[in-house]
C-alpha positions in Angstrom: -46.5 135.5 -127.9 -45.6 132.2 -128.9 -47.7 128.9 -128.0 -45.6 127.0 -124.8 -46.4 123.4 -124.4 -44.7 120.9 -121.0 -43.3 118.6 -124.2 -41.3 121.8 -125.4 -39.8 122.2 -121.8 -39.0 118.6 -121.3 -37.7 118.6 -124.9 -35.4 121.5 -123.9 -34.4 119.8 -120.8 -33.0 116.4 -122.5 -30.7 118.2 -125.4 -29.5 120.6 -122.9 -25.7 119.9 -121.9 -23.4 120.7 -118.9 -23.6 124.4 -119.4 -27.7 124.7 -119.6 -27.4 125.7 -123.0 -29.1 123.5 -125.9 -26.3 121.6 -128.6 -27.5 123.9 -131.6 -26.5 127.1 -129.3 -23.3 125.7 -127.6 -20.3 127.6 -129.2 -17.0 126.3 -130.0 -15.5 125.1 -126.8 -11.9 125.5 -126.0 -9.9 121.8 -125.6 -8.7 122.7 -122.3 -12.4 122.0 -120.4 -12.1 118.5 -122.0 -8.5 117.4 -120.3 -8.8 115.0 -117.3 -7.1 117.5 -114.7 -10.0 120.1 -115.3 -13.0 118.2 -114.6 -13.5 118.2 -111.2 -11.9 116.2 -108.2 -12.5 113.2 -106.3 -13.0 113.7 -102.6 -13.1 109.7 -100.3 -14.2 109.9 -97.2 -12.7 109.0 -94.1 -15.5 106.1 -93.3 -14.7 104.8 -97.0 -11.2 104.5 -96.5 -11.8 102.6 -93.2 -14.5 100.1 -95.1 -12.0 99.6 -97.9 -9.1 98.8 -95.3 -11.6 97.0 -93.1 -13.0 95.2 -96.2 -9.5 94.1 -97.5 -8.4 92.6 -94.3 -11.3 90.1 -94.5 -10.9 89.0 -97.7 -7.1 87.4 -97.0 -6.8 84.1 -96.0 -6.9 83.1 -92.4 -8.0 86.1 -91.1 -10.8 85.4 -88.6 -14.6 86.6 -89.5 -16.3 89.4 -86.6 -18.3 86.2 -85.3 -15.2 84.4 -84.9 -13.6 86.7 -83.0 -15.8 87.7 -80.4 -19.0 87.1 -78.7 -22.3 88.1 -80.3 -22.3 90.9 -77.2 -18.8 92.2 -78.1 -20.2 92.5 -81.8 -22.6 94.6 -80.5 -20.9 96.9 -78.5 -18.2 97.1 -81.6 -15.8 95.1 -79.8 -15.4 92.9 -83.0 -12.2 92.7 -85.1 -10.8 94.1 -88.1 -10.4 97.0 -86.0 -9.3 99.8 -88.6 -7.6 103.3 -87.9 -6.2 105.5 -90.6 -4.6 108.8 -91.0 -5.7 110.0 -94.5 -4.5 113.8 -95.3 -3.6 115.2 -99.0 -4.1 112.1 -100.8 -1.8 109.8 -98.3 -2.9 107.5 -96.1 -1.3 105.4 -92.8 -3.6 102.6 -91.7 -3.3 100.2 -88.6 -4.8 97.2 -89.2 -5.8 95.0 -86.2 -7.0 91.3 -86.7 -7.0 88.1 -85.2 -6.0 84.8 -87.0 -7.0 81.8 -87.1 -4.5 79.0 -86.4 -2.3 77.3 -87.8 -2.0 80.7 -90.4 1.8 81.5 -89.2 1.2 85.3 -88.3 4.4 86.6 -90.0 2.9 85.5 -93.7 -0.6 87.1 -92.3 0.6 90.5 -91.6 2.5 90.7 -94.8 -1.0 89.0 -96.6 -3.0 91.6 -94.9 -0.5 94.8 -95.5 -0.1 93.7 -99.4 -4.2 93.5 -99.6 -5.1 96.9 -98.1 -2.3 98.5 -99.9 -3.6 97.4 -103.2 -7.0 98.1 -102.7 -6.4 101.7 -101.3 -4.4 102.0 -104.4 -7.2 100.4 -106.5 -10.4 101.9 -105.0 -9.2 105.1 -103.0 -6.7 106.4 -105.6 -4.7 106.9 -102.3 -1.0 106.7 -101.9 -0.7 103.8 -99.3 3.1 105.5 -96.8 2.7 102.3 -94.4 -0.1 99.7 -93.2 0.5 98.3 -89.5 -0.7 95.0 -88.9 -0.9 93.7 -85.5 -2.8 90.2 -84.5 -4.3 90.8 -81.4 -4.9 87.0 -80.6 -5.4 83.8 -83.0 -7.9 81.2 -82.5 -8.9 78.4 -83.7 -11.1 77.6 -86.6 -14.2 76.3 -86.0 -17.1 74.8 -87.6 -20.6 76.2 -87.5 -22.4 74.9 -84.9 -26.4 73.7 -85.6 -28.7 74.9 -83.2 -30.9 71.5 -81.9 -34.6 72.1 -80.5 -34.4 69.8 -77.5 
């Protein structure tokens, strides 16, 4: 019986390939395992499509922030805005987009900002093909600046 050492083993275990089998063993493979379509799939979650759209939304222009758009208690209670629903089935996805702007943003060139920015980034991230984003503003306010906090 031949000698067995743990360096064999781990030796073993770093040549080894997909298939379990070490380089020196592997026999011809046919071409076909190596095309794109064959390799396995991609599967996105429903809660990363809704951080994607949710994510997009902030990033445009003159969309308000979660702390400007409601009280630290709304926050909480998930009252905040983007508020994000999407219908995601066989690669397609419809997302509602809700937000609030900031004044003076005019809200026409807003929802088109927004609906342009989560449609790319589905594209980009998801690999999803984007059949309609619905933005709505629920309310705009106005931009503030932070406020300090004074010890009195």
């Amino acid at each position: 019986m031949p000698a067995w050492s743990p360096a064999e083993a781990v030796a073993d275990t770093r040549t080894a390939d997909f298939t379990g089998t070490r380089p020196d063993r592997v026999s011809d493979r046919s071409s076909d395992q190596d095309e794109a379509g064959k390799r396995g799939s991609l599967v996105i979650k429903d809660r990363a499509v809704h951080r994607i759209t949710e994510a997009a939304a902030l990033q445009v222009p003159g969309v308000a922030t979660a702390a400007e758009s409601t009280s630290t208690v709304g926050a909480a209670l998930g009252r905040a805005y983007p508020r994000v629903d999407c219908d995601i089935a066989g690669g397609r996805v419809r997302a509602h987009v809700e937000v609030v702007g900031l004044w003076p943003t005019p809200a026409a060139r807003l929802g088109a900002d927004v609906r342009d920015a989560v449609t790319e980034q589905l594209q980009r991230l998801a690999g999803l093909r984007v059949d309609a984003v619905d933005v709505s503003i629920a309310k705009v306010v106005r931009a503030t600046a932070s406020r300090r906090r004074r010890v009195q």
